[in-house]
LUMBABA-298561 format. One record per residue: x, y, z of N, C-alpha, C in turn. Coordinates in pm, whole numbers, plus 32768, in hexadecimal, padded with zeros to 4 digits. Example, Ala and Ser with C-alpha at 12.3 -4.5 7.8 and 13.67 -1.06 7.14 Angstrom:
2
85277DC7830C84CE7E3E830C85287EB6830C85057F1F82C485577F9682CA850A80038313
//
This chain:
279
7CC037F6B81D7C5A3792B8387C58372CB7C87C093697B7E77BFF3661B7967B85362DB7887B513642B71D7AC83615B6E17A96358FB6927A363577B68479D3352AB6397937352CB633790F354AB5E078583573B5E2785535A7B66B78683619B64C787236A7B6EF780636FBB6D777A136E9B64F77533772B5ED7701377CB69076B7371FB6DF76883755B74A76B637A3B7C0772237B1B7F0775537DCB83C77C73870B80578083858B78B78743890B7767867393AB76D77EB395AB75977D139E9B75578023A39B7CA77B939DEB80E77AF3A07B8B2783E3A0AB905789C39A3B8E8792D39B3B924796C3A15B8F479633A30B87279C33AA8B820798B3B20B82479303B49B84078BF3BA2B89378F13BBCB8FC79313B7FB96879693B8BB9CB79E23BC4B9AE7A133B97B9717AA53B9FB9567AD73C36B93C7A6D3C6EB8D97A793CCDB8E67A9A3D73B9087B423DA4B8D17B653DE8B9307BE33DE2B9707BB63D8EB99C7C153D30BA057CC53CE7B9B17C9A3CC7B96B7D1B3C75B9137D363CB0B87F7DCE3CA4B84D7DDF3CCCB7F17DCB3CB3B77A7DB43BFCB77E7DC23BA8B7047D5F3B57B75A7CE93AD7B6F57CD63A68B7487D1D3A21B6BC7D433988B6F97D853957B68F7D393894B6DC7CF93887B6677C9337FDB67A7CC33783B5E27C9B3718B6397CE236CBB6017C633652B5CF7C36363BB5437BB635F8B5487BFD358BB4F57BA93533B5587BB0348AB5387B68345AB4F37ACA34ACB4A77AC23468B4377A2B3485B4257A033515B45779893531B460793B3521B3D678B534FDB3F778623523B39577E3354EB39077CA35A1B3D1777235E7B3F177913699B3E4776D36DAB43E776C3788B3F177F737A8B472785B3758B491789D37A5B522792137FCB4A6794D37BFB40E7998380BB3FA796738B7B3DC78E13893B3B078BE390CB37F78B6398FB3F678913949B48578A539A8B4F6792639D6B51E799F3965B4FC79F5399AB5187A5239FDB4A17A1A3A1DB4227A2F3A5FB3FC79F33B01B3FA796C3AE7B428796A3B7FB46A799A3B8FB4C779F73B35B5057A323BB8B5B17AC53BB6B5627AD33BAFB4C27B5A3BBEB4A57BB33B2CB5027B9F3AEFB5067C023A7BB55E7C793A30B50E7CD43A2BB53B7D3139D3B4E27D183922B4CB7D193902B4887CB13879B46D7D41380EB43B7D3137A5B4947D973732B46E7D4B36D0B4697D6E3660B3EC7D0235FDB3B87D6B3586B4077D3E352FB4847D7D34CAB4777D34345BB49C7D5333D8B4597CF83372B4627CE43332B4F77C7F3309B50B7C7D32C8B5C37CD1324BB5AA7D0D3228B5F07D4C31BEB6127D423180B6B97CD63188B6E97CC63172B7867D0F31A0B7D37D423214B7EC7DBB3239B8047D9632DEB8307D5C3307B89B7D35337DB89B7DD933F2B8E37E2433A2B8F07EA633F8B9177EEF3438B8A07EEB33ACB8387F0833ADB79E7EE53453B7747E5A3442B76E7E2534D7B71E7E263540B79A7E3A3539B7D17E52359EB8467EEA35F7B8297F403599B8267FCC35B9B7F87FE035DBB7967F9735C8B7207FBE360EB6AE7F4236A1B6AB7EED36C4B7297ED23754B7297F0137B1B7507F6D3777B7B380153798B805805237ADB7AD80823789B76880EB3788B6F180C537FAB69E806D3816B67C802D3875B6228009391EB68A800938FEB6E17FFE3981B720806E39CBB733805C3A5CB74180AE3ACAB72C80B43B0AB7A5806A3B23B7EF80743B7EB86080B33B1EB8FB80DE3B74B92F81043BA5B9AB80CE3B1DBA0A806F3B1DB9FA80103AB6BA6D7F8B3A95BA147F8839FCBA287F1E39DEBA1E7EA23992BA8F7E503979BA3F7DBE3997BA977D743911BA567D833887BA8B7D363826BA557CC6381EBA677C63380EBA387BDA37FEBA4B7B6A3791B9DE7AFE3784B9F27AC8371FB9797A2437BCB95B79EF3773B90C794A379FB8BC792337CDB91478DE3732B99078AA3761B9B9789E3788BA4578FE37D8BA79795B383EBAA6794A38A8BA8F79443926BB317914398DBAF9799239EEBB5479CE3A3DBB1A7A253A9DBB9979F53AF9BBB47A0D3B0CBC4D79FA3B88BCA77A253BBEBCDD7A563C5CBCD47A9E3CB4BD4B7A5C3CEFBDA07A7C3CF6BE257A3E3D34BE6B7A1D3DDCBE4679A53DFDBE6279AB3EACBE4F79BE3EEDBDD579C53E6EBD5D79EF3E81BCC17A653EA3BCC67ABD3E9EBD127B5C3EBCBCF47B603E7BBC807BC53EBBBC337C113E6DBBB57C5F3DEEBBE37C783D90BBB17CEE3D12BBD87D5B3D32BBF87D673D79BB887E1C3DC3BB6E7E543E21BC167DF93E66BC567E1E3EC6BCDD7E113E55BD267DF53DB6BD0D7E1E3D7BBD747E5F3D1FBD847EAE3D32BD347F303CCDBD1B7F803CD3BD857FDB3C82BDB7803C3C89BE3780D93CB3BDE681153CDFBE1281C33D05BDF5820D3CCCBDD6828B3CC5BDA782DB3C66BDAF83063BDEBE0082D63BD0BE6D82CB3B85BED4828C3AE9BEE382223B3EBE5581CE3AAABE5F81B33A67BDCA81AF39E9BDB881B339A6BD5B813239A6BD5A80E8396DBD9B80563929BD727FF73996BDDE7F5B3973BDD87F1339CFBE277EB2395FBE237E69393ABEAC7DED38F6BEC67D893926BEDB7D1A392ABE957CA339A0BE997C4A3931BEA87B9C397BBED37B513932BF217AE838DEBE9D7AFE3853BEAE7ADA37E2BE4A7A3737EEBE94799C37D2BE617933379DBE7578E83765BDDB792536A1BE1E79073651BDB37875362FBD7578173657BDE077853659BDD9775C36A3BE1576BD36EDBDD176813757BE1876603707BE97765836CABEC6760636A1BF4476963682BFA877053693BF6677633669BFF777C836E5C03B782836CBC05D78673743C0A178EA3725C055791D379EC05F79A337EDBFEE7A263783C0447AA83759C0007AEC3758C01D7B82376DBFF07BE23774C03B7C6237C8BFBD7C7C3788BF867CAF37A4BEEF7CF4375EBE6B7D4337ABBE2E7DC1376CBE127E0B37D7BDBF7DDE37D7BD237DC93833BCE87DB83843BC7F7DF63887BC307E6738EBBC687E7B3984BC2A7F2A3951BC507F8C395FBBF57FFE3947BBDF8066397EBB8F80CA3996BB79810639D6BB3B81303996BAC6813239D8BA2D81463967B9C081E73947B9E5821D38CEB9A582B838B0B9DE82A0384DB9AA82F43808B94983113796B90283343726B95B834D3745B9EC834F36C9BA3D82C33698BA7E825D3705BA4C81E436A1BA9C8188368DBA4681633622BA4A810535ECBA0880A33575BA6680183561BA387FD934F1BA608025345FBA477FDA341DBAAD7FDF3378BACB7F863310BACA7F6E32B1BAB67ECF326DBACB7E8D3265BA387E8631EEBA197E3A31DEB9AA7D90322DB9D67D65320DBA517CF63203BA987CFB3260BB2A7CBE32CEBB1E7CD73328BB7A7D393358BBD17D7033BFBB357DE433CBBAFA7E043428BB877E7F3457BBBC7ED234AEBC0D7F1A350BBBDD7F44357DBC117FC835DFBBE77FED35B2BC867FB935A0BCFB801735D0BD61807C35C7BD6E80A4351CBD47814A34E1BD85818B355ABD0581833574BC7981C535BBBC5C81FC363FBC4A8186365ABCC781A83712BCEB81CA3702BD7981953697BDBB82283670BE3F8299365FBE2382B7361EBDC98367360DBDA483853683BD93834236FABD348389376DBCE7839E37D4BD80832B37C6BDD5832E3839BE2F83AB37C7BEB283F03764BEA584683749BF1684F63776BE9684B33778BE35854B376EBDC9857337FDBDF785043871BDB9850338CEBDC384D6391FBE3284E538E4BEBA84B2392CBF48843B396FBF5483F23979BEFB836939A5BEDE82ED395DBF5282753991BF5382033949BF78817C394FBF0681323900BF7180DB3919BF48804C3960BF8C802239B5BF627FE53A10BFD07F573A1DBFD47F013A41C0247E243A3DC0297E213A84BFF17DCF3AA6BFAC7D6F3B34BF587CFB3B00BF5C7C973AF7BFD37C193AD1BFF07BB03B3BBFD57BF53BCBBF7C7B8C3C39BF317B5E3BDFBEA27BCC3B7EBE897B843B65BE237B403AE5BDFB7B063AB3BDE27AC53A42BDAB7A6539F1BD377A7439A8BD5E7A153939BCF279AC38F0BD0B7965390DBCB378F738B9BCDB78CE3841BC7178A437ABBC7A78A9374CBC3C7827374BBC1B77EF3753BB8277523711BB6F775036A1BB4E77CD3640BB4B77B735CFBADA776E355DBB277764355DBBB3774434CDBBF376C9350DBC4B769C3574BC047603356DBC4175713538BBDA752734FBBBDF74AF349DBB8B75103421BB7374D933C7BACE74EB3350BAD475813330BA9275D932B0BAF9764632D3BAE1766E3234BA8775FE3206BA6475FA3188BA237672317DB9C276803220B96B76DA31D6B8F9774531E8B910779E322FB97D77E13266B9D17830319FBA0377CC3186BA3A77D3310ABA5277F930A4BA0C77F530A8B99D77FA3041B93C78883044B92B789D30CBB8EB78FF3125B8BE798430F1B92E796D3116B97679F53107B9F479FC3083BA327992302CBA4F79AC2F91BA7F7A632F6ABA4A7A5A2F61B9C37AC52EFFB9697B252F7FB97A7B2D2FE3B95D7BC33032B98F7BE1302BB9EC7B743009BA6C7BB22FFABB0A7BF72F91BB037BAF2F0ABADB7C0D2E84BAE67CAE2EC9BAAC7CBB2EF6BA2D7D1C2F17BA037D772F64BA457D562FCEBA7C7DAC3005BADF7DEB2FAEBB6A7D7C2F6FBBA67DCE2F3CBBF97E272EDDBBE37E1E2EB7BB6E7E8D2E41BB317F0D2EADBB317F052F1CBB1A7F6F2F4ABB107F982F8BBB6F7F442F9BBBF57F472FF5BC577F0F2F6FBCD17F2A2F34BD017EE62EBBBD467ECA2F1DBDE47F432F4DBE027F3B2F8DBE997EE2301BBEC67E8A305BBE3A7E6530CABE447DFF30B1BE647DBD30C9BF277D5430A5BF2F7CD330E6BF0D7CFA3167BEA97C7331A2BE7A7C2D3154BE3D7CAE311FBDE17C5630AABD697BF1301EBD7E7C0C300BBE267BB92F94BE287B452FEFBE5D7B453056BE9C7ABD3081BECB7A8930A5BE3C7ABF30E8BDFE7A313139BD6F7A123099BD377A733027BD227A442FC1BCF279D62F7ABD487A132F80BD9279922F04BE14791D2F72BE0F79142FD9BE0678AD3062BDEA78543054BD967883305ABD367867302CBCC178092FABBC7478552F62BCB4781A2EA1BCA677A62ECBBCF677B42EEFBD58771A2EE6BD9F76AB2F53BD8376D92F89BD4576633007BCEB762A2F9BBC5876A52F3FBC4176652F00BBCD76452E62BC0175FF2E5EBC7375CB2DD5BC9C76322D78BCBA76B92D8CBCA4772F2D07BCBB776B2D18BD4A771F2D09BD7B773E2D2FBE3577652CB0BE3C77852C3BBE3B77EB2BCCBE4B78502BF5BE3078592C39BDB378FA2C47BD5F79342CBFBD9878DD2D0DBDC6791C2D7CBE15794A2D49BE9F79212CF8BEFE79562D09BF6B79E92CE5BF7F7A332C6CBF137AAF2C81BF4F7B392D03BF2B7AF42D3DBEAC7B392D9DBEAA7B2B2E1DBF1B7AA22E06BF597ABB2E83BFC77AF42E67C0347ADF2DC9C0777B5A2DA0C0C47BC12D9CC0B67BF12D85C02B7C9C2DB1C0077CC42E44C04A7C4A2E9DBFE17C612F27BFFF7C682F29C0977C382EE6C0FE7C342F1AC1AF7CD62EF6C1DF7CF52E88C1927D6D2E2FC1A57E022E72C1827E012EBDC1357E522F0EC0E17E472F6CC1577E032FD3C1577DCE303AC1D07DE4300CC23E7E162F9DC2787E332F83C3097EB82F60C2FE7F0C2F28C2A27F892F22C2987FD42F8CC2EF80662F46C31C809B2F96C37E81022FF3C2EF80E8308FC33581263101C2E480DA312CC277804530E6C26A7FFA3123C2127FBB31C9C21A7FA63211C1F17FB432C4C1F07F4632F0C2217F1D3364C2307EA233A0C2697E1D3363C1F67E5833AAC15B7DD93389C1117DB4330AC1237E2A3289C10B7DE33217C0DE7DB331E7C15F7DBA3212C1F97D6731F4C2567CBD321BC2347CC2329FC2127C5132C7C1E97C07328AC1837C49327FC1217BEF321AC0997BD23196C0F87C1B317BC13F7BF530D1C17B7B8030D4C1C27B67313CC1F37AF2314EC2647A913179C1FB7AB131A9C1737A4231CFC1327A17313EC0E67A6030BEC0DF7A24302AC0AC79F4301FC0FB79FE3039C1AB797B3019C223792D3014C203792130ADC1B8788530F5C1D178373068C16B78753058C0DB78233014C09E78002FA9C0C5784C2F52C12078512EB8C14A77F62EC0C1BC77D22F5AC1F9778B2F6EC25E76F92F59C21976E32FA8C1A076852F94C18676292F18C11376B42EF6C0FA767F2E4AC0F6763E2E1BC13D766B2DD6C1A676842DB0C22D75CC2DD7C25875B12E6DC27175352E93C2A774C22E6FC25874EE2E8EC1C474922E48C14974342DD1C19274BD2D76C19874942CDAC1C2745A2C9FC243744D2D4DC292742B2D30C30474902D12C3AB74FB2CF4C35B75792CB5C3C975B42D13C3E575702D2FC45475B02DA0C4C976432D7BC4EB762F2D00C53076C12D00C568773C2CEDC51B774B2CDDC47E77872CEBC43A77A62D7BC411773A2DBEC3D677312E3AC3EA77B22EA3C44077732E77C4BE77A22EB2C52078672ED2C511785B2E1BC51178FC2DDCC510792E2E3BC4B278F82E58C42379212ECAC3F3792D2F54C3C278E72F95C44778D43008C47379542FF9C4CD796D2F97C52D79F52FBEC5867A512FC9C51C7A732F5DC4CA7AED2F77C4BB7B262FC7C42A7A9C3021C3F27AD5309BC39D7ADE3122C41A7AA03103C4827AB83172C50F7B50315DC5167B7C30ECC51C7C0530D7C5257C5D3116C4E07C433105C46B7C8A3141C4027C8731C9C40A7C123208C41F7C0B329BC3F07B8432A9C4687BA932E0C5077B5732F8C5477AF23368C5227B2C33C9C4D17ADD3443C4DA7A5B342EC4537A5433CAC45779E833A4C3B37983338DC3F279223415C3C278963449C400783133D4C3AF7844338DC33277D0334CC34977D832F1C366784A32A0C381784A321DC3ED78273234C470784732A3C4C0780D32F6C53F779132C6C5417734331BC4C2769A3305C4C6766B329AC4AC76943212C455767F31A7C459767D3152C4E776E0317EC51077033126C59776893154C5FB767331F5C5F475FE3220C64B75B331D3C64B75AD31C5C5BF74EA318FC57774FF30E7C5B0755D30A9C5C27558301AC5CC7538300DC65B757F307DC6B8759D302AC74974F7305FC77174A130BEC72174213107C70E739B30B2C72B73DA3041C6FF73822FD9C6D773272FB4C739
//
């Protein structure tokens, strides 16, 4: 994992951890508050490296430093769970599989969905993304190099505390790395939704809307993939609720169809659309 002023949360992830893993090996960007002192009671291996906006950066050098078999990315405030208290270790998959997708829930109030998290250490994979950083493409390459997959383990999971109460500094914090990423990532349509997301949590709902139309635009491209259909229909939702803010249904509406387009099975454009034709 990688840290910075974690003293609130960090008890509680390595608390979890518990058991479960052989080594944790964390990588701090420059805390100053009490998170080294917690991570020296769970014994943790501690790497000092400076932030450089760059959260793949320090990600990769906690890769580099790990020893075991498979690792298990996670942040603070992040908590792991096995089903039935199984240990981690009895549920590892075989030779067969490179990576394992276990059940992600990013907020207490929403519903779980898969993420790989759990991978095998291997000097060919590492994160990507200055700005919501990836392993996948590089445990897809390793599992066609090496005929491998990647396989569910929905006994185990995670649960996210970091984006429940106020996410103001959260906000501040990520605005200027998003611009940055997509400079370096222009086609990744996650990045215009958390940005256009974002801007409008911090009042710049002008400046957000053309990045979430990019993001729909990108997402409708011909040969664009399952996810980035899905992220496109997820800039709907926000442009949807612009749109209703201001009162303008039939704008609204216009984009409720066409994140349906993108990604029919997206339950809260469903219920938006209910609520409009409701009227």
């Amino acid at each position: 994992m990688i840290v910075k002023n974690e003293a609130a949360f960090l008890e509680g992830c390595l608390s979890s951890l518990r058991g479960h893993v052989d080594e944790i090996v964390i990588v701090d960007t420059g805390s100053v508050d009490e998170t080294m002192d917690i991570a020296q009671q769970f014994d943790c291996r501690v790497f000092q490296s400076p932030w450089q906006n760059d959260f793949s950066r320090a990600r990769n050098v906690a890769l580099a430093n790990a020893s075991s078999d498979w690792a298990l990315y996670i942040d603070a405030d992040e908590r792991l769970i096995c089903e039935n208290n199984a240990c981690l270790s009895t549920l590892l998959p075989g030779d067969e599989a490179t990576g394992v997708r276990l059940k992600f829930r990013p907020r207490s109030d929403m519903t779980c969905y898969d993420e790989l998290r759990l991978f095998r250490c291997d000097e060919r994979i590492r994160f990507y993304g200055s700005m919501h950083e990836s392993i996948v493409p590089s445990v897809e390459a390793v599992c066609a190099s090496d005929s491998t997959s990647i396989v569910p383990r929905y006994n185990i999971s995670i649960e996210h505390l970091g984006y429940d109460g106020d996410q103001a500094h959260k906000h501040a914090r990520n605005v200027p790395l998003l611009r940055q990423a997509i400079s370096e990532n222009p086609e990744r349509v996650f990045l215009r939704y958390d940005l256009g997301y974002r801007l409008c949590a911090t009042r710049s709902t002008e400046e957000a809307v053309p990045h979430l139309l990019e993001g729909m635009e990108l997402a409708a491209r011909a040969g664009a993939d399952d996810q980035a259909r899905r992220e496109g229909s997820m800039c709907a939702q926000v442009l949807c609720e612009i749109s209703l803010g201001r009162e303008d249904f039939e704008t609204a509406m216009d984009h409720v169809c066409s994140g349906l387009q993108l990604f029919e099975d997206n339950l809260v454009l469903q219920y938006i659309k209910a609520g409009i034709l409701d009227r």
